[in-house]
C-alpha positions as CSV (number, residue, x, y, z in Angstrom):
1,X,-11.0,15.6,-27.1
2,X,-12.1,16.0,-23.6
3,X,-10.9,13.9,-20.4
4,X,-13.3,12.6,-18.6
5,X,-14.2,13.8,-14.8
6,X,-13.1,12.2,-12.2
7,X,-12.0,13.0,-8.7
8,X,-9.0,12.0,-6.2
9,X,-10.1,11.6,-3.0
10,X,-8.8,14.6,-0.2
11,X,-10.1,13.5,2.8
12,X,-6.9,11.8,4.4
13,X,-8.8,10.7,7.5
14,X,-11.6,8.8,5.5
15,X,-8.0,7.2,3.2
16,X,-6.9,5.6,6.5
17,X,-10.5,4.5,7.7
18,X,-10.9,2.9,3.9
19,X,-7.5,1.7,3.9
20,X,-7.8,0.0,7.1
21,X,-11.4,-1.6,6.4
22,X,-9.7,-3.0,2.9
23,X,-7.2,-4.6,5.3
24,X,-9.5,-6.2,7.5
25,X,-11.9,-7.1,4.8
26,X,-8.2,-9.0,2.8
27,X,-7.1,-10.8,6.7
28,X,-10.9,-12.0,6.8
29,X,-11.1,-13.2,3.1
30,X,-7.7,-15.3,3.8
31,X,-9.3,-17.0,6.9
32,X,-12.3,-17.8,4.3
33,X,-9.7,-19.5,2.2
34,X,-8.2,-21.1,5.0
35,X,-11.4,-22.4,6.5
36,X,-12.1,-23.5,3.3
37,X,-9.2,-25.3,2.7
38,X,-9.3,-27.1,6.0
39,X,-13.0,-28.4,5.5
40,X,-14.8,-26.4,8.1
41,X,-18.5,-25.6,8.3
42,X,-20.4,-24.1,5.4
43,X,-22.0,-21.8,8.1
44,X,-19.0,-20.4,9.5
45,X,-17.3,-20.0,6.0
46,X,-20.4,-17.9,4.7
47,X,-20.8,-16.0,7.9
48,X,-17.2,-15.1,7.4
49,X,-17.9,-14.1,3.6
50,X,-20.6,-11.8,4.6
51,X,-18.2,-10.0,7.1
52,X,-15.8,-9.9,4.4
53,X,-18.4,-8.2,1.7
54,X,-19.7,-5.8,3.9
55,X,-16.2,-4.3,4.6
56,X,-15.5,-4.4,1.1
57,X,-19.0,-2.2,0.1
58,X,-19.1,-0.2,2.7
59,X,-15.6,1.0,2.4
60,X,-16.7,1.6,-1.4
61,X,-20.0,3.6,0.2
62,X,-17.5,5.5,2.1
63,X,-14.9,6.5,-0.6
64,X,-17.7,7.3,-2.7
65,X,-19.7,9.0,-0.4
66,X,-17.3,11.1,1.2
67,X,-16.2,11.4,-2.9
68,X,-19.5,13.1,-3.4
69,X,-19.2,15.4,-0.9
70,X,-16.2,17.1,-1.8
71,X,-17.1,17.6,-5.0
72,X,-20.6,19.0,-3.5
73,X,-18.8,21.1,-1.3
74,X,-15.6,22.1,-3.7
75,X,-17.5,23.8,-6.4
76,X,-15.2,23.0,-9.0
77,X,-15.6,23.6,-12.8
78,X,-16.3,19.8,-13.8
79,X,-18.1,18.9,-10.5
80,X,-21.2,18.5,-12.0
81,X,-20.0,15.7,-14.2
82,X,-17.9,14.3,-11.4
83,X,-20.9,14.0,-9.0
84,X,-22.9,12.4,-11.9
85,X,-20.4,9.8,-12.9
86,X,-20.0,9.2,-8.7
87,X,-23.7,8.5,-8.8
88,X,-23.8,6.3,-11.4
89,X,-20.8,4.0,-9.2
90,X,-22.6,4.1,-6.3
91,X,-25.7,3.0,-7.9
92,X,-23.4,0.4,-9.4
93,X,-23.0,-1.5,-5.7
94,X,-26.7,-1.7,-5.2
């Protein structure tokens, strides 16, 4: 039986930029639900949503991105299959 590639993220600097864009993008998505809750313009909620899904995909761009590129640049025996199965997530956000 064999396992299936996948890859742990290394980069610790690009762990804390995600990590703290995930944050941002969970603070923003509980002012949605407040402003929803308290009635306030549909323009303001859905400009607020937007914010909220752009943090959320681009920190998913970034761990897969930066994903991609260590397994470019680590030549390890399974990257092949790693980098494909990170291609076929990324293609999954579009």
């Amino acid at each position: 039986m064999s396992k299936e590639p996948t890859h742990v993220l290394q980069d610790e600097e690009q762990q804390v930029a995600i990590s703290k864009r995930l944050k941002r993008a969970h603070g923003q998505l509980a002012a949605v639900i407040r402003m929803l809750e308290e009635g306030r313009n549909c323009d303001e909620i859905v400009t607020q949503m937007s914010a909220v899904s752009k943090a959320v995909n681009t920190a998913a761009f970034t761990l897969l991105s930066t994903s991609l590129r260590e397994c470019i640049i680590d030549d390890k025996r399974n990257s092949k299959e790693v980098q494909e199965k990170l291609q076929k997530l990324f293609l999954s956000l579009a």
